[in-house]
N, C-alpha and C positions, 0 to 999 in steps of 0.2 A: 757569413763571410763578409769582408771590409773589404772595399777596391779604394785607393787612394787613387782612381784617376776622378777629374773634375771634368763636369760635360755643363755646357751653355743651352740652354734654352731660351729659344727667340721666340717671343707670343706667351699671355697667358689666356688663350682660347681653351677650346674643350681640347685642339688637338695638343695643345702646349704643357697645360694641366696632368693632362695623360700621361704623357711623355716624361713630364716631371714626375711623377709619381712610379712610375715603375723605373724609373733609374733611382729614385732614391731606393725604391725598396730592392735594387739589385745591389746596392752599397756604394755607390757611386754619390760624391761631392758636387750637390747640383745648383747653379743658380737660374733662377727666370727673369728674361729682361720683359718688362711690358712697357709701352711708350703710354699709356693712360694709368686711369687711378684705381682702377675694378678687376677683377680676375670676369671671366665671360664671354671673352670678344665680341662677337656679331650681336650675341645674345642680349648684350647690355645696350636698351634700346638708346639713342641719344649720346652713345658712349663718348668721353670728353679724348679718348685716342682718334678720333677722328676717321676712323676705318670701317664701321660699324653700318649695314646695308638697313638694319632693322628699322619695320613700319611701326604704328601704333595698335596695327591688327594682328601683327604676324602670332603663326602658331607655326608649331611644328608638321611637315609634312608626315611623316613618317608617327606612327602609334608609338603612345609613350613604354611600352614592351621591347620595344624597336630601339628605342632611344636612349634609354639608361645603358650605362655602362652596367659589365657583366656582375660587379661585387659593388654595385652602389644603386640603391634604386630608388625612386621618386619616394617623395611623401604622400602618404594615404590620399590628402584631401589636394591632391593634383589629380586635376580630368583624363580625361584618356590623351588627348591630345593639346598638349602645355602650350601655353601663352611663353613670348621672350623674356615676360617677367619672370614664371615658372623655372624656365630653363636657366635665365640668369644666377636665381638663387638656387638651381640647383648644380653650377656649376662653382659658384662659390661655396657649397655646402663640402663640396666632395674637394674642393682644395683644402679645406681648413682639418676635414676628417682625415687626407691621410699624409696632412702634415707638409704639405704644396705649398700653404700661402706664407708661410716664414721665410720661404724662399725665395718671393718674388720680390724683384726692385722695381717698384711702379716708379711712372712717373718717370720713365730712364727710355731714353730713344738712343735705338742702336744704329749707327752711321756708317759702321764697317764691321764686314767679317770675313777676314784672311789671312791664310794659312801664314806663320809667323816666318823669319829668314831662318830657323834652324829645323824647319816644318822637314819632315823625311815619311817617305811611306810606312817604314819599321815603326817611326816615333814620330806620329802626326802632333803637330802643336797649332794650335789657331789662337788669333787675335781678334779681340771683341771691339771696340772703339767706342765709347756711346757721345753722347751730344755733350760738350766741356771741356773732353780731349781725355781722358780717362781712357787706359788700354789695360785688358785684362788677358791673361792668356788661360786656353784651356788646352787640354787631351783632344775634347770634340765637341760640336755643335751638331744641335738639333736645330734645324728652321721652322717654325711653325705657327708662319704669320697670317695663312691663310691664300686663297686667292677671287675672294671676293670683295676687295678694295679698291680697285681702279680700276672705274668704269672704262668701258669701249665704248667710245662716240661711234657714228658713223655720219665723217663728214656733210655728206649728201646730203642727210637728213637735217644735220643740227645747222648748217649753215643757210639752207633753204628756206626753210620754216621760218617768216618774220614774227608767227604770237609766241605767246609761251611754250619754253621748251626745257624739259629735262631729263635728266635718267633716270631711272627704277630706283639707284644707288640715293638720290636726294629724296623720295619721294616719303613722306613720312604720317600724313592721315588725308581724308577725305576733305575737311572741312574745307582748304581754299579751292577746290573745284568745283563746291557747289554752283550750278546752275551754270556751268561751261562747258562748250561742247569739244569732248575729249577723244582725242586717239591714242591709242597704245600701241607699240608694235615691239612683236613678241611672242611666244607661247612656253616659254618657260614659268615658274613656279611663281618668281615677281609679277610678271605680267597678267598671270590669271588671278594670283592675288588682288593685284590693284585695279582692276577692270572690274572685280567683282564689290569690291570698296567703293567704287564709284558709278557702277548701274544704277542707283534708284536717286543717285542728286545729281546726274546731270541728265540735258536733255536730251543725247546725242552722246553714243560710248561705242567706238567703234572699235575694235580689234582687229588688227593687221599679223595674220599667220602665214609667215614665210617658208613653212614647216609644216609637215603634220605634227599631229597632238598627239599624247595619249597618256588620257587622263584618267586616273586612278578616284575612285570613288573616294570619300574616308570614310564611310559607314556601308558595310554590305549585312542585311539579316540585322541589321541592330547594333550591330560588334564592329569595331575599329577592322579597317581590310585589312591590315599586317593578320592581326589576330586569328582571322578565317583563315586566311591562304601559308601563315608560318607553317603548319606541318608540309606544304610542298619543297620548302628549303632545304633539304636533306639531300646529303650525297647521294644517297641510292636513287636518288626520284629521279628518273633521266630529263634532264634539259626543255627537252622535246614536249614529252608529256606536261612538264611545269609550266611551261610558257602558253599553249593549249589551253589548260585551266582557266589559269590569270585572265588570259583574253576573254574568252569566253564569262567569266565574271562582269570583267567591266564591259561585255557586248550586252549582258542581259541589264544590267546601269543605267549605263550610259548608253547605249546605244551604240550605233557607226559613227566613227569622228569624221567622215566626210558628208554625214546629212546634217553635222552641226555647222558645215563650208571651210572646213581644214583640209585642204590640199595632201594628194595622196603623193608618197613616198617609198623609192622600194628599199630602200634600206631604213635599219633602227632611228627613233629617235630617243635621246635621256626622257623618260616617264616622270608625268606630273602627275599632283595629288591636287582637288581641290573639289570644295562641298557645293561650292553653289553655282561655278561659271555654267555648267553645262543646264541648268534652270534657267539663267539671266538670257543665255543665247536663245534656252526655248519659248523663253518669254519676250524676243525680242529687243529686251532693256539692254543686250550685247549684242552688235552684225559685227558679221566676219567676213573680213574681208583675203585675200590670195596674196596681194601684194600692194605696191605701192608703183605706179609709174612716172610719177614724179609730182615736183612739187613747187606751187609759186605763190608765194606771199600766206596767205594765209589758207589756202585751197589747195589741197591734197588730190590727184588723180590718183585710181587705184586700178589695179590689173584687168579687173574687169569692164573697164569704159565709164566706171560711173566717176565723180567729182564732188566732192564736198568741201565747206568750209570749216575750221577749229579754230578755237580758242586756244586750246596748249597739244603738246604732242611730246607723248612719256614714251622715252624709249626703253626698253627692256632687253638691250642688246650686247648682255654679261660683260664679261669682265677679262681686265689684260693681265697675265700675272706680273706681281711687280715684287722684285726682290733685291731691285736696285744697290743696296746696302751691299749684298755679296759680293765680293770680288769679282772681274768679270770674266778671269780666268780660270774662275772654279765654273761657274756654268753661266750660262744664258737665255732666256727665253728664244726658242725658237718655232716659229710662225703657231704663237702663244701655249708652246707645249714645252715642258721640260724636258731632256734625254738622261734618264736616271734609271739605274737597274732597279728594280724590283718598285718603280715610282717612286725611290727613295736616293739612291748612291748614284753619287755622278763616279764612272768608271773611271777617269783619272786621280781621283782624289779619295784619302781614306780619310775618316775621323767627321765627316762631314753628312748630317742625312735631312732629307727635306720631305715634312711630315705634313699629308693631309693635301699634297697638291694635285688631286683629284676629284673627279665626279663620279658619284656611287650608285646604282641601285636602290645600296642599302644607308644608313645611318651614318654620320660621318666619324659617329663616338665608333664602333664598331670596328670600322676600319684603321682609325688610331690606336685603338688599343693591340690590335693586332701589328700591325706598322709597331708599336712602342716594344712589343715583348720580341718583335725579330731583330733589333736595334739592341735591344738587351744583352740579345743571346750573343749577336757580335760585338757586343763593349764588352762583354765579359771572360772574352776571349776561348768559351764554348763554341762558338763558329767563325769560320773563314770564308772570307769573299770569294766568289771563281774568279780566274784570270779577266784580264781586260778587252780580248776578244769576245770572250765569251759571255759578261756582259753588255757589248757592244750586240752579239747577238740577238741577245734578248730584248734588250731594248726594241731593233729593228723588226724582231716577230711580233713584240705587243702593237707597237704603233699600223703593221701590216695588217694584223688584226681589227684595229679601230676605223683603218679605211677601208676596208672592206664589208664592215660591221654597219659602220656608225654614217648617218649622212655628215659629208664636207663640211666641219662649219667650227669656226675656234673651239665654242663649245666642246665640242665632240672630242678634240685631239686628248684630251685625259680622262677619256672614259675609262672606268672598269666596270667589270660584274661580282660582285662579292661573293658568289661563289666558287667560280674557279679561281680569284684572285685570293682566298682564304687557302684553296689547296697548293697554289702555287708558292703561296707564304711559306707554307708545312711543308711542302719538296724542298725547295732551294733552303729551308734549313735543316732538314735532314743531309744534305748533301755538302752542307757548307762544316756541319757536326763531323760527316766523315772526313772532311778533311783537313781538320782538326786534329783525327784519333790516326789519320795516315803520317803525321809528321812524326 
């Protein structure tokens, strides 16, 4: 079947790619805008789009079983756990196989996107705008720019600190730290990456954990941990019992992440994966520090009374979502979370979905592709949105869920868990199918 409608795609990231890819193959007229020269996003280290967080160490947190898309899979002589080079070519690989990169306009920076003057719910029309003055209109737009592009300062910090100072987002190898004494503050995936980058060439690598930790092995028995612990993924395996396991896994590892000095926590934090921090901490070449109680000139106080001096101080303190570009009456970042039904549809507007603006669990390919085939099933007019309360609902029960889940912290406001967010997918489109077949 042929649909003559035309849908926009913002990003040629893996969420972008995806997105493209399964609306073409719904029959749908697709274009992709990318503001660089490479399909990849994040992946393409040094990327000339200018958005790209990627180190020169980076690998993938997640096992490359995990990582592939479901009908596209790695090349043989890629390791278990892909380098950004790895990922980059295999993100261009899987554009060009299922016919994604003829349709992207690189090199093309999009400036605006809103809903057109003859825009109606019945018949959504959107305007694209890019950098020249060039207006295109579409049926609908997918957004899927990412939201790991624009770092979060925290003034306190970055205005205090008179030596070197930068974000996670700039940081890109070891080599200009050698032999300077470094703090980090942090305990997400960047920051335990880059502390462990930098343990054995400077002389002093402190870590500043504001947070508990929980860090995930990448080898349990020899085998990537996705690998061991995937058979507990399964609908039937109740929650309870899964999460039990896991722990227990990484307690027999890693040990207790408070005798490595990460601050206890009684709610979730997002789960990190990394090979060596928890060696560098027992070996010292890492302290961990609680917190930070302030800061003058080049001397750091920390929660616990003690005071040091640094040379540079990397913050690892994520990212703002930025979507600037969007109309500001189709949505807005609010206290750095989106309000969209199913982390996709902002409830007053149809034609309009925003791909990949969350933190997972699982894989973030995994979650796009799911996210791209529920977007499908409603462009192709197989499914219908619920009303706008009802929406509006939903929304306010996921986010209810996240504070009550997740500790307070930007980060957290777009949590999921990819498995009840996979079943929730499959209801609200069996529900959205019936009513469809009720009209």
């Amino acid at each position: 079947m042929t649909f003559k409608k035309s849908i926009a795609v913002i990003g040629a990231g893996a969420a972008g790619i995806c997105a493209a890819k399964h609306m073409l193959e719904a029959g749908f007229d697709v274009t992709v805008y990318e503001i660089g020269s490479r399909a990849g996003g994040m992946w393409v280290f040094q990327n000339d789009n200018g958005r790209s967080s990627a180190y020169s160490t980076l690998h993938i947190n997640t096992a490359r079983n995990l990582t592939s898309f479901s009908d596209f899979e790695f090349e043989a002589s890629v390791p278990p756990f892909p380098s950004h080079r790895d990922m980059a070519r295999y993100l261009a690989r899987y554009a060009e196989y299922f016919g994604v990169r003829p349709r992207i306009r690189f090199n093309t920076k999009v400036e605006r996107v809103s809903p057109a003057a003859d825009y109606s719910e019945d018949k959504p029309v959107w305007e694209v705008e890019i950098a020249g003055g060039e207006i295109a209109r579409y049926d609908s737009v997918i957004v899927a720019t990412g939201h790991l592009t624009k770092p979060l300062e925290v003034p306190a910090l970055r205005d205090a600190f008179t030596g070197e100072y930068l974000h996670s987002h700039h940081y890109k190898e070891p080599a200009p730290f050698v032999g300077k004494r470094v703090c980090v503050v942090g305990v997400g995936n960047s920051a335990l990456d880059i502390a462990s980058d930098l343990a054995t060439v400077t002389p002093r690598l402190v870590l500043v954990a504001r947070s508990n930790a929980f860090i995930f092995p990448k080898l349990v028995f020899g085998r990537p941990f996705w690998d061991v612990v995937k058979g507990l993924y399964k609908p039937w395996v109740p929650a309870s019992m899964r999460n039990r396991i896991v722990r227990a896994l990484v307690w027999i590892v890693q040990g207790e992440m408070s005798a490595l000095g990460f601050p206890a926590t009684a709610k979730k934090v997002h789960a990190t994966s990394n090979a060596n921090i928890v060696n560098h901490i027992r070996y010292q070449r890492v302290v961990v520090k609680q917190g930070i109680q302030s800061i003058e000139g080049r001397r750091i106080a920390f929660s616990d009374g003690t005071s040091e001096e640094f040379d540079t101080l990397i913050v690892a303190t994520g990212y703002l979502i930025d979507i600037d570009f969007v109309d500001s009456r189709v949505i807005a970042p609010k206290d750095n979370g989106l309000d969209l039904y199913m982390r996709m549809v902002p409830p007053v507007w149809r034609g309009i979905y925003f791909l990949g603006f969350l933190n997972s669990d699982s894989a973030l390919n995994w979650i796009a592709e799911g996210q791209s085939r529920w977007i499908s099933e409603h462009e192709a007019g197989r499914a219908k949105l619920p009303s706008r309360p009802e929406m509006l609902n939903e929304i306010d029960a996921r986010a209810a869920w996240v504070r009550e889940t997740y500790k307070d912290t930007p980060r957290h406001g777009i949590e999921v868990e990819h498995m009840p967010y996979f079943a929730d997918l499959k209801r609200t489109l069996r529900e959205a199918a019936r009513r469809v077949a009720a009209e």
